[in-house]
PAKOL-732832 format. One record per residue (C-alpha): x negated, y, z negated. Coordinates in nm, 4 decimals, padded with zeros to 6 digits. Each point is the difference from the previous one (the first is absolute). Last residue first. Layout:
X, Y, Z
X, Y, Z
...
END
This chain:
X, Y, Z
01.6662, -01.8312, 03.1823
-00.0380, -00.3264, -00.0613
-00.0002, -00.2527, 00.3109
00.0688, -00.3903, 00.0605
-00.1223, -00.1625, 00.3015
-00.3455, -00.1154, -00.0535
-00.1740, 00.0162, 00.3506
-00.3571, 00.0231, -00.0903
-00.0278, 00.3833, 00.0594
-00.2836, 00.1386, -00.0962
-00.1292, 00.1744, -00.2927
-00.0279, -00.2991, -00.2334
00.0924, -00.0674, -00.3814
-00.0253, -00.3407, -00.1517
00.0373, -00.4004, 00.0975
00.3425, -00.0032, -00.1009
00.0600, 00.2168, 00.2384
00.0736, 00.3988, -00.0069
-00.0745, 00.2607, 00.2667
-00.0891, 00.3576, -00.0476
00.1690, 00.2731, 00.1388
-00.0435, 00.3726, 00.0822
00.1825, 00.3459, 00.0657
-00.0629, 00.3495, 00.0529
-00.0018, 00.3973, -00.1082
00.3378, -00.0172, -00.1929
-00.1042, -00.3130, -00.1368
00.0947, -00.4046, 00.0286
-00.1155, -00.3169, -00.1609
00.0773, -00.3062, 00.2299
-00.0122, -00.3437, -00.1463
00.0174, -00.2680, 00.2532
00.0600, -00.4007, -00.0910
-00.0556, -00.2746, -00.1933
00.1346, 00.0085, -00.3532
-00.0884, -00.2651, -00.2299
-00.1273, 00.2438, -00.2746
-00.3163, -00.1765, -00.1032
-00.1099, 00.2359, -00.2692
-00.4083, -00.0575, 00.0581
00.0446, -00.0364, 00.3760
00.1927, 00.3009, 00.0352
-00.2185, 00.2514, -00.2117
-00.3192, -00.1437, 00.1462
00.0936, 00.1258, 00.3396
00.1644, 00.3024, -00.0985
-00.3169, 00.0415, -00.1781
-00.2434, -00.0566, 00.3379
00.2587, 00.1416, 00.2139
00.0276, 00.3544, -00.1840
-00.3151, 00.1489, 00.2581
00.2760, -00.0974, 00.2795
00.2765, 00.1147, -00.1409
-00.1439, 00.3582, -00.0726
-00.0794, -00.0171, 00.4094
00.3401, -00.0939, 00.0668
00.1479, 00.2657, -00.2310
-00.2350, 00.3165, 00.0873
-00.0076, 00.2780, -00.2633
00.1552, -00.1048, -00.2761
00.0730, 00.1935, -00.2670
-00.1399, -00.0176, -00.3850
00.0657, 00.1614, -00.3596
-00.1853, 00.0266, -00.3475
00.1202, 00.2840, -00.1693
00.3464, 00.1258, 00.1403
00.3532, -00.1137, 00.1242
00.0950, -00.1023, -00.3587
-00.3170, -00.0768, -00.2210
-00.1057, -00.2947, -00.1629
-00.2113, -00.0376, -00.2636
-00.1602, -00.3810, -00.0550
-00.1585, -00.0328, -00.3182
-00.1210, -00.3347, -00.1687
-00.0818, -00.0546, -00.3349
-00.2889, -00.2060, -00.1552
00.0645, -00.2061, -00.3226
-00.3410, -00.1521, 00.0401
00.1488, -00.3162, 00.2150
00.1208, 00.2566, 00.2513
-00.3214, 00.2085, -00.0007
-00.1580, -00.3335, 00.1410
00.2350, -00.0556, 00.2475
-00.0068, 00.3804, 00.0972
-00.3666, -00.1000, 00.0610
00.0453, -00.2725, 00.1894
00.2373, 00.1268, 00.2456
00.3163, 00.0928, -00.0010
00.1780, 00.3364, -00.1362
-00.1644, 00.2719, 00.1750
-00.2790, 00.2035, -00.0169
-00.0981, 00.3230, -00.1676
-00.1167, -00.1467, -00.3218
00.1532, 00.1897, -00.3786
-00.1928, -00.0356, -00.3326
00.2121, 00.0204, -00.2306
00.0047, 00.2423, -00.3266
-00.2804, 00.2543, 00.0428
-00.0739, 00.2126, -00.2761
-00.3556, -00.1709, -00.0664
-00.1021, 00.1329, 00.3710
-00.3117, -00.0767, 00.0830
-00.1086, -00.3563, -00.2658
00.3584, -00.1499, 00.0340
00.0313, 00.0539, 00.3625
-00.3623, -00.1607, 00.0268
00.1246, -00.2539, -00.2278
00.3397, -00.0687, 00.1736
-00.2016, -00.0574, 00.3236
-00.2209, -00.2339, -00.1282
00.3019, -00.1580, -00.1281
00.1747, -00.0191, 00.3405
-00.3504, -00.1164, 00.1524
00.0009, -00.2796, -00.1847
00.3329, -00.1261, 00.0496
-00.0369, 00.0376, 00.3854
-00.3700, -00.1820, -00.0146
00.1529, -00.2954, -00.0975
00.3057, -00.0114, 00.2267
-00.2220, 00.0290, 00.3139
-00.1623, 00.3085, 00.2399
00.1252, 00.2825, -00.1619
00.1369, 00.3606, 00.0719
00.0133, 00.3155, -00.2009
00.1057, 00.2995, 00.1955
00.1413, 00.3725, -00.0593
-00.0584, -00.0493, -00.3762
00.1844, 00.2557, -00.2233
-00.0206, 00.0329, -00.3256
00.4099, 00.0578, -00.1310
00.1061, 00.2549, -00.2463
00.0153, 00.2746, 00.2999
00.2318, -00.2065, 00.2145
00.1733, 00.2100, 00.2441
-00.3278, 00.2089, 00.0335
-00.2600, -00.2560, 00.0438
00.2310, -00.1744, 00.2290
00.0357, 00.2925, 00.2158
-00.3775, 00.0662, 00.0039
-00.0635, -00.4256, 00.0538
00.2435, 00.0994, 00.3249
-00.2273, 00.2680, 00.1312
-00.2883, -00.1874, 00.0325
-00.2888, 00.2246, 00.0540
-00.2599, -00.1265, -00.2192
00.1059, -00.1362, -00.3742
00.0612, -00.3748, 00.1395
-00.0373, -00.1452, -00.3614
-00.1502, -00.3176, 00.1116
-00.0264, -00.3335, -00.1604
-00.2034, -00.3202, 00.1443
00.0260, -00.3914, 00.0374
-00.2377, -00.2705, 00.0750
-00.2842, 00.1216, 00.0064
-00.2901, -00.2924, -00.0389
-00.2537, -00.0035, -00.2220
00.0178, -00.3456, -00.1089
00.1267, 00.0908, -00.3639
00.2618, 00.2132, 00.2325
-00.0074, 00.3780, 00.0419
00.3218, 00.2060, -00.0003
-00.0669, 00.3217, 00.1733
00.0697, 00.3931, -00.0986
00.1303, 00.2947, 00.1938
-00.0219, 00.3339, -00.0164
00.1728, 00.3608, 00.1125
-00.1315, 00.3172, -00.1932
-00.2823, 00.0031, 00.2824
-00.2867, 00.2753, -00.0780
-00.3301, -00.2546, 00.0330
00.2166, -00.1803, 00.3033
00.0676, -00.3439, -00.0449
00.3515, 00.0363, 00.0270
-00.0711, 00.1030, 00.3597
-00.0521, -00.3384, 00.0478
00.3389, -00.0784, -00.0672
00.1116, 00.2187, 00.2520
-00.1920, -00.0863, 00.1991
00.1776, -00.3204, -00.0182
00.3329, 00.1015, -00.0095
-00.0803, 00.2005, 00.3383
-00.0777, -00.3267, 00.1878
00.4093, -00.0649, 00.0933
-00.0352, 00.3538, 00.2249
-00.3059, -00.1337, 00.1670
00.1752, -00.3330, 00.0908
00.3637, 00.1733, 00.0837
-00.2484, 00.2125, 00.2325
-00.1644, -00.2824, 00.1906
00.3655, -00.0693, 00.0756
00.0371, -00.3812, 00.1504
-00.2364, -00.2148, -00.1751
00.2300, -00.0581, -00.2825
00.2636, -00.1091, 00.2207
-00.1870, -00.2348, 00.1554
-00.1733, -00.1462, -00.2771
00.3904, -00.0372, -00.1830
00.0499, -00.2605, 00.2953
-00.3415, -00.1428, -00.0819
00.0292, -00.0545, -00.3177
-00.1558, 00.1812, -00.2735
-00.2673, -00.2207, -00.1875
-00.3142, 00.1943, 00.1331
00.0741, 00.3207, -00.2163
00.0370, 00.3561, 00.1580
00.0931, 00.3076, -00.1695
00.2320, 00.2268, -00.1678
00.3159, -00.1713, 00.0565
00.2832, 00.1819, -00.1720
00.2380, -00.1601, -00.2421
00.3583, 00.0104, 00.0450
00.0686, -00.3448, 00.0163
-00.2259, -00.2348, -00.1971
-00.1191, -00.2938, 00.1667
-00.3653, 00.0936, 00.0564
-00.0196, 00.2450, -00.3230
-00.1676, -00.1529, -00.2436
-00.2628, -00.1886, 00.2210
-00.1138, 00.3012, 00.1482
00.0016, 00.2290, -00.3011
-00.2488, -00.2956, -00.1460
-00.2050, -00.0073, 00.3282
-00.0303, 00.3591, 00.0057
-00.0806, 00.0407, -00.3441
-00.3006, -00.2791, 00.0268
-00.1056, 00.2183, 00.3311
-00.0071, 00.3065, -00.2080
-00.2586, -00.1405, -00.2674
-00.2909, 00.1482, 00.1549
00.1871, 00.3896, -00.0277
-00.0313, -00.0598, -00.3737
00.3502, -00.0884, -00.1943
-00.1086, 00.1295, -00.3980
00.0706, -00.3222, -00.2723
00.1655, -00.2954, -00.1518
-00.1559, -00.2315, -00.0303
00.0153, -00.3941, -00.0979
-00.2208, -00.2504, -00.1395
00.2035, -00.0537, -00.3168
00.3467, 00.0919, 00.0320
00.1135, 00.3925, -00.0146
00.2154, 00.0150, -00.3085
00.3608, -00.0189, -00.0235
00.1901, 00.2989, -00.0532
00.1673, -00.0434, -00.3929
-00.2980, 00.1822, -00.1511
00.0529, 00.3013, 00.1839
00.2792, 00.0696, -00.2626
00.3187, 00.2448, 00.1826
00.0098, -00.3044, 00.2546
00.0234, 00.1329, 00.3564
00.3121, -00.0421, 00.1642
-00.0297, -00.1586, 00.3657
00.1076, 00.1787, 00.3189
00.0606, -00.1199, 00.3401
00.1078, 00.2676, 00.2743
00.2027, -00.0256, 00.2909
00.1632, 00.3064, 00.1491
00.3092, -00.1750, 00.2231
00.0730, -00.1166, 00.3321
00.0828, 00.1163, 00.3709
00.1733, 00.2812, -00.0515
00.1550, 00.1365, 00.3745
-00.1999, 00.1996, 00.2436
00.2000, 00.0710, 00.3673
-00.1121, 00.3754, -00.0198
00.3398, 00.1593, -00.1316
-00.0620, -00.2961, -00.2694
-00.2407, 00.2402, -00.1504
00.0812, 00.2276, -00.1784
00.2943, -00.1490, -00.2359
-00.3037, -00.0506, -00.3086
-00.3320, 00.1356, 00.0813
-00.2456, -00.2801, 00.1978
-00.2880, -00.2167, -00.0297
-00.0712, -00.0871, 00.3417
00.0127, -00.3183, 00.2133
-00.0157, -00.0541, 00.3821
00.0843, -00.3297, 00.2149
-00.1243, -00.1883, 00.2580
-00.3155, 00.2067, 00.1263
-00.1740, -00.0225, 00.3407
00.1223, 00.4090, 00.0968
00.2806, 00.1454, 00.2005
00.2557, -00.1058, -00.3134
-00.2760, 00.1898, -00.1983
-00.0333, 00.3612, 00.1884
00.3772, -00.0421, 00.0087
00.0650, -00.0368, -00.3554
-00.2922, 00.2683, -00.1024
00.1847, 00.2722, 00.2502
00.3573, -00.0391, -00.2091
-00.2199, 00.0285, -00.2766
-00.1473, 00.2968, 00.0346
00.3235, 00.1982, 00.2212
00.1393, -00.0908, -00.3879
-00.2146, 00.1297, -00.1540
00.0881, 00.3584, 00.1828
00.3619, -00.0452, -00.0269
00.0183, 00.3621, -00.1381
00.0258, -00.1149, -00.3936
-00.3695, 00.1186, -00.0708
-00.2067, 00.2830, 00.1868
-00.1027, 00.1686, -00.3304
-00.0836, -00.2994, -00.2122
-00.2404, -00.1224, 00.2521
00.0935, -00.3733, 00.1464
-00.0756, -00.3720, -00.1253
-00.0865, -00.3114, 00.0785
-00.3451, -00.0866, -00.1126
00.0907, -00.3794, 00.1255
00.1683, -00.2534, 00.2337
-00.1448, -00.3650, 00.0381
-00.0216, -00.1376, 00.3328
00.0184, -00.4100, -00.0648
-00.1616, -00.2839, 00.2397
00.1582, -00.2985, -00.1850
-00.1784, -00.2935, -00.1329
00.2236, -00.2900, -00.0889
-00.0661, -00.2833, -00.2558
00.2288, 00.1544, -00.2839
00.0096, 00.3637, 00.1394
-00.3367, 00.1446, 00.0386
-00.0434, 00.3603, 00.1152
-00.2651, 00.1825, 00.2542
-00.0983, 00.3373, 00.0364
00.0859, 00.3062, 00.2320
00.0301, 00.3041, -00.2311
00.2337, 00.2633, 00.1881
-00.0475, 00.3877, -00.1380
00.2609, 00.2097, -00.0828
00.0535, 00.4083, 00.0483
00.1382, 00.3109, -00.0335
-00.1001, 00.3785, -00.0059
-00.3616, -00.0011, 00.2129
00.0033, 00.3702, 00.1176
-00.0681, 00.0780, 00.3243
00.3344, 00.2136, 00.0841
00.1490, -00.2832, -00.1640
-00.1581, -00.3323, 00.0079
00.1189, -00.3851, -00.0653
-00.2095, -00.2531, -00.1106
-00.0366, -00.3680, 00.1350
-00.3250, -00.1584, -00.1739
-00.1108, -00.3263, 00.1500
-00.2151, -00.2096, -00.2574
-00.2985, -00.2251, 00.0892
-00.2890, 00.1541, -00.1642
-00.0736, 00.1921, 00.3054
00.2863, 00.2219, 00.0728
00.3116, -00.0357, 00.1826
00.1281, 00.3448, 00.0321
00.3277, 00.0471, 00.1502
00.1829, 00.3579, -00.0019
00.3230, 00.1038, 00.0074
00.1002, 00.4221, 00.0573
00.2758, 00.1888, -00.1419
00.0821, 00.2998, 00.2885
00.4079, -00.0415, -00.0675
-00.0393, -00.1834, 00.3071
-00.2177, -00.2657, -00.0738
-00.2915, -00.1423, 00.0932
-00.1438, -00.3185, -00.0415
-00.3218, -00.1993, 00.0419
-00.2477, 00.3174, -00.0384
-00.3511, -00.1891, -00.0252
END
């Protein structure tokens, strides 16, 4: 469907295709020569989900670059999603780009690494009753649960799927974009497709004495982009693009286990370096280890965000403004208003929390 034309003959067009994506491309004389595609999913910030539009596979054809063509892309992405349901929008983006587009950085690279002792007899053994061993498609349920229960109160993290212990206010939100859903499920066939007689990618499970998982360790070899960029930047390093546990216990154990199978593939290695951030029980347990923690910033590039819709981004924030206020009682009662060049929107502040109406506190931030 032609959504744009132009005068110079440069053509936009919107595609939104099955698995959930829209692609916006632009044509010449027929001829796709740039393009993006918006990724609705969902995001977790503290106790907040937010309805996110994630921006990717920009990029235009090396012959028709630097004639404002990209940016006709982007400028068309921004209003496509401020006429959407989403909040905000993130992207991973090229330094000094892309603040033209309203994106600023919104946080850093994380990574957690831990050195791996040059004599495999200093990584502690696998305990008695437990395995270590290949994920099977039956145990993805287990890793759900685990990823789950890792991630609820992180921010940044993307909600793949349901679990009953969301709250109803985060229900709502997560029942609103049947496409965010599918989008969010990818990880998991992904997985899957680990399992595939010609995958590179795997993944292994911790197994308790009562046969239990209770933690798990995935390379995340199939189409992630960013474990590529890692892989490069840090070619010493084996690279795990998730290792999550349930408890303390099994966070130790699975370190090791993961030290071992580092150990046993790559004897060059020197750390093994996790793609997730610094918190958490695993990063807890690589801290007592002698872990390290990496957070690479970049200035007006990498990991950036906009907002899309200020009241309706306050709204899906309530839950951890909410929880933010009554855990530092501030003693400050009254409106906050955040402003944009697109809109504004306020919260309200009582003792008693965060609200979205009005309860007649007299005092304003602006």
């Amino acid at each position: 469907m032609v959504n744009r034309e132009y005068s110079d003959g440069t053509q936009i067009t919107v595609t939104e295709h099955p698995s959930g994506e829209s692609e916006v491309i632009l044509q010449l004389d027929g001829k796709q020569i740039s393009r993006t595609v918006i990724i609705p999913m969902f995001m977790r910030v503290g106790a907040a989900v937010l309805r996110m539009d994630g921006i990717g596979g920009v990029g235009t054809d090396e012959e028709y670059r630097n004639r404002g063509y990209s940016r006709r892309v982007l400028e068309r992405c921004v209003e496509l999603m401020r006429a959407g349901d989403a909040s905000f929008s993130t992207l991973y983006g090229i330094t000094d780009y892309y603040p033209k587009f309203g994106f600023a950085m919104a946080g850093p690279e994380n990574t957690v690494g831990l050195p791996i002792p040059e004599d495999a007899s200093e990584i502690a053994p696998l305990p008695e009753g437990w395995t270590f061993r290949t994920f099977t498609a039956d145990d993805l349920p287990a890793v759900k649960r685990i990823y789950h229960s890792s991630t609820k109160h992180s921010t940044g993290a993307l909600v793949r799927h349901l679990e009953p212990d969301e709250s109803d206010f985060n229900l709502e939100i997560l029942g609103s974009s049947p496409q965010s859903t599918k989008i969010g499920h990818r990880a998991w066939d992904k997985l899957l497709r680990s399992l595939e007689p010609k995958s590179k990618d795997e993944c292994r499970v911790l197994v308790s004495p009562g046969g239990d998982i209770v933690a798990y360790a995935w390379l995340g070899l199939i189409e992630n982009w960013w474990m590529f960029t890692r892989r490069r930047d840090f070619r010493k390093s084996f690279h795990f693009a998730e290792v999550m546990a349930s408890d303390p216990m099994s966070a130790d154990i699975v370190l090791a286990a993961c030290l071992r199978w580092a150990k046993n593939v790559s004897p060059k290695s020197d750390r093994i370096d996790i793609a997730i951030p610094p918190e958490g029980r695993i990063f807890s347990s690589a801290s007592y280890e002698g872990g390290v923690a990496l957070l690479i910033n970049c200035r007006l590039g990498d990991f950036m965000a906009r907002s899309l819709n200020t009241p309706r981004l306050l709204r899906q924030m309530q839950p951890e403004f909410d929880a933010i206020v009554k855990a530092s009682n501030p003693g400050f009662s009254g409106r906050l208003t955040f402003r944009t060049p697109e809109d504004d929107g306020s919260i309200f502040i009582s003792r008693d929390g965060v609200t979205l109406d009005d309860q007649s506190n007299e005092s304003e931030i602006g």
